[in-house]
N, C-alpha and C positions, 0 to 999 in steps of 0.2 A: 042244498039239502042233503043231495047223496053224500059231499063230503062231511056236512057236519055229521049226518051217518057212521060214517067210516071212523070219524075222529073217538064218539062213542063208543064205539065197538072198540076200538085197540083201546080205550081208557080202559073202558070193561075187563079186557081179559088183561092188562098190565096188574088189574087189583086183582083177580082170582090169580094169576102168578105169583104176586106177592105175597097173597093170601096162604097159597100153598107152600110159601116156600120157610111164611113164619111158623105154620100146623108142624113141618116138619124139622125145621128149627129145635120149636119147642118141646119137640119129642125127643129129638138128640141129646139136647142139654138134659130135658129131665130122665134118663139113662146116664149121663154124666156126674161122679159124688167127684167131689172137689180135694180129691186126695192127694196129701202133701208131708212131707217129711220135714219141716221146717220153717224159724220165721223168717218168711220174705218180705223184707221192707223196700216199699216204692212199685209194686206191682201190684195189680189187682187178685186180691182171694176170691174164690171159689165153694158155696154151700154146698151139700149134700144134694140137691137139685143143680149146681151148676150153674145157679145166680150168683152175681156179683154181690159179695157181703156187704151191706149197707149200712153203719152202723156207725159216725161220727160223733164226736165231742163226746167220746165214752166212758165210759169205766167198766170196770170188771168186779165181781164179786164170787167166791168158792163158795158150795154148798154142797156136800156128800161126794167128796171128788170129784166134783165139775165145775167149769170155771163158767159162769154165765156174764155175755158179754150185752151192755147197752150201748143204744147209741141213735143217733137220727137216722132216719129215711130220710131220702130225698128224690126229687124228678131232673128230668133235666131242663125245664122251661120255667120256672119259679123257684123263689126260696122261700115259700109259704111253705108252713109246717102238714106235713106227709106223714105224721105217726114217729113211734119209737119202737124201733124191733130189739128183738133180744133174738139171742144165739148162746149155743152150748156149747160146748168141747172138755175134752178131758187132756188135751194137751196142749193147746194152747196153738194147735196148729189148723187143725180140720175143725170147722165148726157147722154145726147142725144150727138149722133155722127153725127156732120155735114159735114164734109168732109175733104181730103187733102185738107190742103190750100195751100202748098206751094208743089208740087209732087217734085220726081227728075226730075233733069231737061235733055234734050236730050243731051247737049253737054255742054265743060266747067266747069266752077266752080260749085259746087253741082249739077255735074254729075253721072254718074255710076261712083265707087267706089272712090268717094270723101267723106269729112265729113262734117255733120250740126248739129249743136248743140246748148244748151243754145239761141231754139227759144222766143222773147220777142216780143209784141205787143202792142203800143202806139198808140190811136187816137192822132191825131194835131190838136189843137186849130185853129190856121189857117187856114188852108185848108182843114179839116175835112176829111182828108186821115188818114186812118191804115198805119200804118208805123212796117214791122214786121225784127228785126235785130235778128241776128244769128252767132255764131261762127262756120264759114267757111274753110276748112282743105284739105290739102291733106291727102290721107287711112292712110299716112305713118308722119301725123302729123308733118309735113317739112314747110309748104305752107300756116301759121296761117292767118287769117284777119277778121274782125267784117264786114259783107254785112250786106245787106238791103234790104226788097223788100216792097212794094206796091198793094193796091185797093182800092178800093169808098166804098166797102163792108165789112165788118167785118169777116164774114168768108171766106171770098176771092173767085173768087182764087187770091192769090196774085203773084205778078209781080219780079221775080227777077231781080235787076238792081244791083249786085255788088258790092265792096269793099265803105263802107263807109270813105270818106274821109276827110285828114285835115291837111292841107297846101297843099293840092294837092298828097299827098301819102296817101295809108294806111293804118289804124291802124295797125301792126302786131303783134296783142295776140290773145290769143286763150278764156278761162274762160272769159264770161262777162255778164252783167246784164243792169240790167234800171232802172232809177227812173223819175217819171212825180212830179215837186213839185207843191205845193199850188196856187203859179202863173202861171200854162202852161209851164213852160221850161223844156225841157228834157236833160237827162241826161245818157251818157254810163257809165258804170262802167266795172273796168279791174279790172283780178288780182294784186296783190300787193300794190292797196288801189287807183290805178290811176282812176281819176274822167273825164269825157270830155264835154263839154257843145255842145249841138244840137243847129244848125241855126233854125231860124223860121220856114221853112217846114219840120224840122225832118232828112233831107236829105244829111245834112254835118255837121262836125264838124266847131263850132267857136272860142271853145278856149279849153284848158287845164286848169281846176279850180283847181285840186290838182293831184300834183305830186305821182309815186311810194315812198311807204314811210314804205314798209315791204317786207321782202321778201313771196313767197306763198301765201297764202291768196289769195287761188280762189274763185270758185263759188260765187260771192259779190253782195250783197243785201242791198238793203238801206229803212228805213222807216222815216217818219218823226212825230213827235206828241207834241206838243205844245211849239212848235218851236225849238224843236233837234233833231238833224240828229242822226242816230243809222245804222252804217254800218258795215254789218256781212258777215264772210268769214272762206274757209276752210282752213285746212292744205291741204298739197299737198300730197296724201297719194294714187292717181293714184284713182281706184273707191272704194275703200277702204272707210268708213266711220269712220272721226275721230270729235276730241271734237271741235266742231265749235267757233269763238270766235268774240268778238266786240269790234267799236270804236264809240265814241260820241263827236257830235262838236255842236258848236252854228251856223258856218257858213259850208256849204257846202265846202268851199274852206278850212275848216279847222281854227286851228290847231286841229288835233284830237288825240283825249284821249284812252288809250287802257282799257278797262275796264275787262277786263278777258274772261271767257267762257257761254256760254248763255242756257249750261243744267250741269248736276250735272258731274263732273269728274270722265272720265271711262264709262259711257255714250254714248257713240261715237255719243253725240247729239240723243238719243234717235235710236240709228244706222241708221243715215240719215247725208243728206249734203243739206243745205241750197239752194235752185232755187226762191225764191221771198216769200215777205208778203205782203198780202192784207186788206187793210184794210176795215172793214163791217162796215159800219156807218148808225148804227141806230137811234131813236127817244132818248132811253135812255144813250145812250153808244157804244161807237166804239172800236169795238175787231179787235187786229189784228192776223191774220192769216198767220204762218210759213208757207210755204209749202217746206218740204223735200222732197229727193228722197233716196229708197231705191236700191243703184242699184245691177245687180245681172250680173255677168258674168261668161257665153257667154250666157247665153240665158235670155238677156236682156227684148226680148216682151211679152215671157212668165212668168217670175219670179220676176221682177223688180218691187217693190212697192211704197207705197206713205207715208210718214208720215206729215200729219197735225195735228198741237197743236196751241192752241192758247197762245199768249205769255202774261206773267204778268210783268208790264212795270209800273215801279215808278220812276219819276227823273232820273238819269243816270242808274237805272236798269233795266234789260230785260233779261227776263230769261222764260226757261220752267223748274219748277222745279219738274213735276212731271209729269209723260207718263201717259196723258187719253187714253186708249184701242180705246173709245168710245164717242163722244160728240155732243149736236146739237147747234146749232144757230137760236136766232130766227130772221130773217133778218130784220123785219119791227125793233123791240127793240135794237137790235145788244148784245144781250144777248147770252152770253156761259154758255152752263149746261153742265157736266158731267154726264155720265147715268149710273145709279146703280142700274143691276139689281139682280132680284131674277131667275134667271133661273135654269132648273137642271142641273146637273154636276156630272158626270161622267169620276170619275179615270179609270186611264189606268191599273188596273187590276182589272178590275167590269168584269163579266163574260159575260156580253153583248157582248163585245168589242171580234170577233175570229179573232184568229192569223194564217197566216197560213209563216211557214217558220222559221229560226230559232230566236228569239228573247231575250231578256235578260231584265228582269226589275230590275233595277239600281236605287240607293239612289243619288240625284246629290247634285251640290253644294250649293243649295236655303235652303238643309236638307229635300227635296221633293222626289219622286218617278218619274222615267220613263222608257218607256220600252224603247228600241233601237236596230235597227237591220243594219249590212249592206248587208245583203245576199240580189241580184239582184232578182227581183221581190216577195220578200214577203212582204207579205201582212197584214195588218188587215182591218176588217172593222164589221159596225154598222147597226143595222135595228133601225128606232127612229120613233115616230109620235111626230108633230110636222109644225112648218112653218120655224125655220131656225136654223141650226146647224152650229157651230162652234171649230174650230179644235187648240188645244194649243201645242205647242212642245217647249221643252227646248233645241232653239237655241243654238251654240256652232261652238269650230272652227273645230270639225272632222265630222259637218252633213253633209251632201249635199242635192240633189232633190229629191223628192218624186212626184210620179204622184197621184192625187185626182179623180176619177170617184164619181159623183150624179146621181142617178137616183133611179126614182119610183116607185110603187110598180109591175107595170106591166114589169120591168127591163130598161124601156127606158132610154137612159142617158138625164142628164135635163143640166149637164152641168160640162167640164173636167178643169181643172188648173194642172200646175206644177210648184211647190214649194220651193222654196227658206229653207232651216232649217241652213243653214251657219250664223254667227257673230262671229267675233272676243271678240264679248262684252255676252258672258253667257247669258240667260237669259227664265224665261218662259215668251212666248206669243205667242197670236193668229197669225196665218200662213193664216188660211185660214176661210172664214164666207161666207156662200152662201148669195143669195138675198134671201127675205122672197117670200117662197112659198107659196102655195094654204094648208093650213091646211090638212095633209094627209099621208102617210106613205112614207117613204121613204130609201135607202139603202148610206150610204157612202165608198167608199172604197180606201185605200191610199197603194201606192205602192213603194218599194223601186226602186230607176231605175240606181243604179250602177255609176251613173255619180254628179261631184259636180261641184262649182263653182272655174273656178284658172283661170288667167292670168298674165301678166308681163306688167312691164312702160318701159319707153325708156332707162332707165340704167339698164333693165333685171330680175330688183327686182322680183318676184314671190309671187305673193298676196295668199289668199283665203284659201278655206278649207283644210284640211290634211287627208279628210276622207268622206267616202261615209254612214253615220247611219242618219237613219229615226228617226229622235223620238216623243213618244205620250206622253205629261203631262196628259192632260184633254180632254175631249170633253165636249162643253155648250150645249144644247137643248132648243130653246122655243117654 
């Protein structure tokens, strides 16, 4: 008895420990705004609280100089539908957390343990309604259909009203998208290249403009630019990220041209899948903006990232042909830089950098150096002054997740992530870049956490990594 006593008691105070240590956590972060000077793709963003932005299978729409971003919630122990949040910004870098727009709903279709996906948001010409459509699921992905909901507001909350329809049934697919063209008319997009014309309040289908005309080819995105359509989509490779690819027409309704792949082969589109492009239209020039998702399963809300590239579009070409880290926009010009800087840089065997646990530094296949461990909880980490540090690993298909702790010189944590280091596509890059701090000292420290990314698709297939190793290329300092 006295021992089971004792066993109780150290439970006890391990949870008022841990208890205290998330109170003060979560006072940290919320002192922390997620400020940033540019788009970093493959890292995790930062809200105005210092939460992780959570906002996949997005889109973006402008309203009074703001760019309002949709996109899914998610948890990390299911992929049952968790709401749709919106987020603001004026630059496309720092984003403000405005609310669930769309929460779960109490009963029904995007209920508890249903699915919502590929959230898209259209103001109507018309009626000057937000019209926000979403692919709607059963848990068990059985039950597919394109809904719709509704508000007067922009970031809602909005209105679930159900299956969007046309001829009075349905759509029943799952993968879908949006396009608003030059004249007001909207537009759904499906897998397999199927196009659908929107009624004049957004609120039903009016016609079928172009038929299924490929097999696969999900996630589908459409832009338009001096009068041709460019509609891009993925392979069907479950969340697996593969080489994305495009069609080009003169009309909407087609005929459409297949024109290859729109990043370099191998690629895996920059290890992203296509969710929408927006276009920035400036004074001097209008840049459009890919926005991918990196996704990360099972733990979707914490590891799941973003890759935005601006695309270079000649005639029937469109392509990203080369992965910026790092780039700004200047929104009044609609000008894209790349940023090239001088920061310091520090190899993963500079003696700053302490190890603790068993580790191995390794020659890879770039003809580079890194270290790699899979032993459960070791460690390295960094002391740097500075205002923002930046973490490179030579992704691969045997890494898995690593936990990140920041905090300052007095030990406080300023702010934690868990990382993603899985690709099927090799490669070194940045994982992980803080917001820029207060000039001052500070500690990094990454942790092996024994666990990686795997799931399966509806024929059982078995995705993801093969392996649980951290690995460190570099760290950047500025």
């Amino acid at each position: 008895m006295f021992k089971n006593h004792n066993s109780v008691f150290r439970n006890l105070i391990k949870k008022v420990v841990y208890l205290i240590f998330l109170i003060n956590t979560s006072i940290v972060l919320a002192q922390l705004p997620g400020k940033t000077d540019a788009v970093y793709s493959g890292t995790p963003w930062f809200d105005q609280n210092g939460n992780v932005v959570s906002a996949h299978g997005a889109n973006i729409i402008k309203e009074n100089g703001k760019f309002y971003l949709f996109g899914e919630a998610h948890t990390d122990n299911s992929n049952a539908f968790a709401g749709f949040n919106c987020y603001s910004s004026k630059d496309l870098y720092n984003w403000k957390f405005e609310r669930i727009a769309l929460p779960v709903q109490k009963s029904g279709k995007l209920g508890t343990n249903s699915v919502g996906e590929r959230v898209k948001v259209m103001k109507c010409p018309k009626t000057k309604e937000y019209i926000m459509f979403m692919h709607a699921d059963s848990i068990t992905y059985k039950n597919q259909f394109v809904g719709y909901a509704t508000s007067k507001k922009i970031t809602g909350p909005y209105e679930f009203k159900g299956a969007l329809l046309f001829n009075g049934k349905p759509i029943k697919k799952w993968d879908m998208g949006v396009f608003q063209d030059t004249d007001g008319s909207g537009y759904i997009l499906i897998h397999g290249g199927e196009i659908y014309k929107l009624g004049d309040d957004y609120k039903s289908v009016v016609e079928q403009v172009n038929p299924n005309m490929t097999s696969g080819f999900e996630s589908p995105t459409m832009l338009k630019k001096d009068g041709l359509y460019y509609l891009i989509g993925s392979h069907l490779t479950s969340w697996e990220r593969n080489d994305n690819y495009y069609y080009t027409s003169n009309s909407i309704k087609g005929p459409w041209i297949s024109r290859g792949l729109i990043a370099p082969e191998g690629s895996l589109t920059w290890n992203s899948q296509s969710t929408f492009v927006l276009p920035i239209v400036g004074t001097k020039t209008t840049t459009y903006l890919f926005m991918g998702d990196r996704w990360s399963f099972p733990k979707q809300a914490s590891s799941a990232t973003y890759v935005w590239q601006p695309l270079v579009i000649s005639g029937t070409s469109l392509s990203m042909p080369t992965y910026q880290e790092a780039w700004q926009i200047n929104i009044g010009t609609g000008i894209a830089t790349e940023i090239k800087r001088g920061d310091t840089i520090i190899e993963n065997t500079d003696k700053r950098i302490q190890y603790t646990g068993n580790w191995q530094q390794l020659n890879n296949e770039n003809g580079g150096s890194e270290s790699k461990s899979d032993e459960k909880d070791a460690s390295f980490s960094i002391q740097f002054s500075g205002q923002q540090i930046a973490l490179y690993s030579y992704v691969g298909v045997e890494n898995g997740y690593a936990k990140m702790l920041l905090s300052d010189k007095k030990g406080k944590i300023i702010t934690t992530s868990l990382i993603d280091m899985y690709s099927k596509s090799p490669l070194s890059t940045p994982v992980f870049r803080s917001p820029i701090l207060k000039k001052d000292d500070y500690k990094l420290t990454v942790y092996v956490t024994g666990e990686r990314p795997n799931w399966s698709d509806k024929r059982k297939s078995i995705y993801g990594s093969t392996g649980n190793f951290v690995s460190l290329d570099k760290i950047i300092i500025n």
